[in-house]
C-alpha positions as CSV (number, residue, x, y, z in Angstrom):
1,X,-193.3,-39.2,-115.0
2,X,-189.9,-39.1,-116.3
3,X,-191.5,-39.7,-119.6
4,X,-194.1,-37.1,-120.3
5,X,-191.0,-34.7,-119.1
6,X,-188.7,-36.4,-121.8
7,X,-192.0,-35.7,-124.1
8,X,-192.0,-32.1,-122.9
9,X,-188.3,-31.1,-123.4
10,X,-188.6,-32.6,-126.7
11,X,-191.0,-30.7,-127.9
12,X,-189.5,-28.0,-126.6
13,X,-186.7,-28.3,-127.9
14,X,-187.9,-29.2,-131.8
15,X,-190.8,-26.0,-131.1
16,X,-188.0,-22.8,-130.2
17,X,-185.9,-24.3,-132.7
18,X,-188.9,-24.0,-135.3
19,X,-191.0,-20.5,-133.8
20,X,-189.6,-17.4,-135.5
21,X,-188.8,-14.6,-133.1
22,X,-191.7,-12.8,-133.7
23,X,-194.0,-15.7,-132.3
24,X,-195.2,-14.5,-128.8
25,X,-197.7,-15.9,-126.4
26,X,-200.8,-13.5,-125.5
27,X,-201.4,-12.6,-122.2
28,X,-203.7,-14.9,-120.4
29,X,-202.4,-18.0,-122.7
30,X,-200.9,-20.6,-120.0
31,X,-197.4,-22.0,-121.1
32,X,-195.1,-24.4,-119.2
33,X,-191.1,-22.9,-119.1
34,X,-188.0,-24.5,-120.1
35,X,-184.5,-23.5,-119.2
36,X,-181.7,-23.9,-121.5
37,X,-177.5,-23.3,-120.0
38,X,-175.4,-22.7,-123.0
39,X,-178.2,-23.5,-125.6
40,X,-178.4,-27.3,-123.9
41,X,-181.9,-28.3,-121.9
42,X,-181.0,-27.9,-118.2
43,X,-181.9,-31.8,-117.0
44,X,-185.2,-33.1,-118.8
45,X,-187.8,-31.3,-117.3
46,X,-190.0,-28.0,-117.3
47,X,-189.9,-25.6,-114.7
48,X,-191.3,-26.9,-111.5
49,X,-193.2,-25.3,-108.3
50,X,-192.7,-26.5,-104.8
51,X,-192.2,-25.5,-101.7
52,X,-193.2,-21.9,-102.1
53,X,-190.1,-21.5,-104.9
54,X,-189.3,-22.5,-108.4
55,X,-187.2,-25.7,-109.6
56,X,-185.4,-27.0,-112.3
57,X,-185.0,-31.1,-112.1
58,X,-186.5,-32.3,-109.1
59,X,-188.0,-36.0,-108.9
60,X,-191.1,-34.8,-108.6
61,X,-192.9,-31.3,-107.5
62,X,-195.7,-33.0,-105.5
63,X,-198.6,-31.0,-107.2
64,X,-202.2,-31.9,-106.6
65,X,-204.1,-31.8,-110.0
66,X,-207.9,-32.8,-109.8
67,X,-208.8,-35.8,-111.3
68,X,-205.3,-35.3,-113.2
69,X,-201.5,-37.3,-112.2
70,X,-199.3,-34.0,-111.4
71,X,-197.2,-33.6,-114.9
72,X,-194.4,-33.0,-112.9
73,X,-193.9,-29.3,-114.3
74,X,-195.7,-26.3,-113.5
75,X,-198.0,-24.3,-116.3
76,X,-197.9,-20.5,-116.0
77,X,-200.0,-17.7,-116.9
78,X,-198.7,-13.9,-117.7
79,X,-202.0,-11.3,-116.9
80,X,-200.7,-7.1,-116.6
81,X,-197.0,-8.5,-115.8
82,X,-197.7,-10.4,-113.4
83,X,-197.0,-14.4,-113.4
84,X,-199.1,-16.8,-112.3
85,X,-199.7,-20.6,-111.6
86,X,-202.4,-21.9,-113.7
87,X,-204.8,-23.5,-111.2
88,X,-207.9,-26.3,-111.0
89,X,-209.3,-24.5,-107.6
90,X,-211.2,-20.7,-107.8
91,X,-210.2,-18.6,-105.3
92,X,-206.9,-20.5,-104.6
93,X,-204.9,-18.3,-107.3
94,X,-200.9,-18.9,-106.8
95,X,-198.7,-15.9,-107.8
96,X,-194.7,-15.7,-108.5
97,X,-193.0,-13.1,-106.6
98,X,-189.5,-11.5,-106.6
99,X,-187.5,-10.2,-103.6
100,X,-184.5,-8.0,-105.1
101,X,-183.9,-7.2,-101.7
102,X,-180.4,-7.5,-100.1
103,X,-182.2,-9.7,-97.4
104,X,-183.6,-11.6,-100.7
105,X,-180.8,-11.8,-103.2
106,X,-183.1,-12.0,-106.1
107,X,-185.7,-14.6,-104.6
108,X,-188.6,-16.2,-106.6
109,X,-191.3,-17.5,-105.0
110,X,-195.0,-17.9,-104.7
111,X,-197.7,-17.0,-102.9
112,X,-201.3,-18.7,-102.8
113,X,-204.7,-16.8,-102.2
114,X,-205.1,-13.8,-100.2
115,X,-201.4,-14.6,-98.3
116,X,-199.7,-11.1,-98.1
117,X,-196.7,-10.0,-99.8
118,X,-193.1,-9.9,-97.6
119,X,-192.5,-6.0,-97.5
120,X,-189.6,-6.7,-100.8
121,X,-191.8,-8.8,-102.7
122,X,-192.8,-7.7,-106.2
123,X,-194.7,-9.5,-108.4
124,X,-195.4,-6.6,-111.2
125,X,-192.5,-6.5,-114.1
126,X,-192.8,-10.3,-115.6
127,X,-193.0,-10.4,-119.5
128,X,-191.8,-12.4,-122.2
129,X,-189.2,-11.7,-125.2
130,X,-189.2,-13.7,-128.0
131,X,-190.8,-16.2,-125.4
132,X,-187.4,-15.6,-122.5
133,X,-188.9,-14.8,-119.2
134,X,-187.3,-11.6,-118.0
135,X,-188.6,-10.0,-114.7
136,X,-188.1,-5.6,-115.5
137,X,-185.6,-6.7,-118.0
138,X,-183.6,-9.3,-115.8
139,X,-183.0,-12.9,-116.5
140,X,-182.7,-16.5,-114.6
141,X,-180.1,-18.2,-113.2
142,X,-180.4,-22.0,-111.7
143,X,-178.4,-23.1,-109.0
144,X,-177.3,-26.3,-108.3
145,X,-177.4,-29.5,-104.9
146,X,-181.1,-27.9,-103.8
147,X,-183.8,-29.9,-102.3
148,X,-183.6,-33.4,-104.0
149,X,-180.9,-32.8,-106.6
150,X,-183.0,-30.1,-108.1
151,X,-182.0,-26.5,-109.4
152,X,-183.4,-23.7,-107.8
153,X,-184.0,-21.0,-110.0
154,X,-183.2,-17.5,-108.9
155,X,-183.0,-13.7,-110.1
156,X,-179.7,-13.2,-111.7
157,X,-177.3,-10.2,-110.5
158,X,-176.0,-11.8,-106.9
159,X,-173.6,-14.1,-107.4
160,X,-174.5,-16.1,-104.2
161,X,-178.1,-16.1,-104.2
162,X,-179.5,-17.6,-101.1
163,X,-175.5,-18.3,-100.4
164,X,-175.7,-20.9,-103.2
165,X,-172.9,-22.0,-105.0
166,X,-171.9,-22.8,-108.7
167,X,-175.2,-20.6,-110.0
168,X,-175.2,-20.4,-113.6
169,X,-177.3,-17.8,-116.0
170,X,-179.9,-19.8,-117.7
171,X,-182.7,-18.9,-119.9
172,X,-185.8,-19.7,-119.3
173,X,-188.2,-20.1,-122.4
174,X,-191.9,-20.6,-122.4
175,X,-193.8,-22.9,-124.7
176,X,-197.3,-22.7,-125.0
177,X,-199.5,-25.0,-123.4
178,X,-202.7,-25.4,-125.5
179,X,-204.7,-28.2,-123.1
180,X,-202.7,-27.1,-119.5
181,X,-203.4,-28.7,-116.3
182,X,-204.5,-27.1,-113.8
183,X,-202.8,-27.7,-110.5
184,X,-202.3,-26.5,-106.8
185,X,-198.8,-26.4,-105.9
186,X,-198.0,-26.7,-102.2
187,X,-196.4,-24.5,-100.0
């Protein structure tokens, strides 16, 4: 695993150094997200979905992909601002949500299927400049010591989100993905 996520941040790294700004990625068009801290990759992996929340670094995100081993990094989807995890099941569509609240301190998280939305949730306002994902104009930030050494990754604007510690802004850059894998991320 640790290898196809060296591959990934490789490429990564050699691809947004190579794109011109201009180059964007349609809606529809999956892509998998890598987060930089002070222009350097944050560990080697792409963004990763577990647990009903999104990671940065964790040994492994324990994603069931078909026929397929779990790449160990989630692959996204942006359709009318809202952002989704690209999926091998119909009817089983997983969707990234933000609570701004003050109860949620900038939460991202996902829902699967016909699950309700918490009554802060918002999942409308995700887009992508010059390939950063911004939620209504807002960046990332990672924080460090979560579940299995892993960053979580957060809405930046609290500096304590989810009363972590040491958060740092990151940016989180998407790269298309032009033969994805579909997976189901649990909850």
């Amino acid at each position: 695993m640790q290898l196809k996520n060296l591959a990934l941040a490789s490429v990564a790294a050699t691809t947004s150094l190579a794109l011109p700004a201009t180059t964007s990625i349609a809606d529809g068009t999956t892509f998998a997200l890598i987060t930089y801290k002070d222009g350097e990759l944050l560990g080697n992996a792409g963004v990763q979905a577990a647990l009903r929340s999104l990671f940065v670094n964790l040994p492994s995100q324990n994603a069931t992909c078909g026929d397929n081993p779990d790449p160990n990094f989630a692959t996204f989807y942006l359709n009318d601002q809202e952002l989704n995890l690209f999926g091998y099941q119909r009817g089983n569509q997983q969707k990234i949500f933000v609570d701004r609240s003050g109860m949620g301190m900038g939460k991202i998280g996902y829902i699967t299927g016909s699950e309700g939305l918490g009554r802060y949730w918002e999942t409308q306002g995700w887009t992508l400049n010059d390939n950063q994902l911004l939620f209504k104009g807002t960046a990332l930030q990672a924080c460090p010591n979560s579940i299995d050494g892993g960053w979580s990754l957060w809405l930046q604007g609290v500096a304590k989100p989810g009363y972590n510690e040491n958060c740092t802004p990151v940016v989180v850059t998407a790269l298309e993905t032009p033969d994805p894998i579909g997976c189901f991320y649990k909850n």
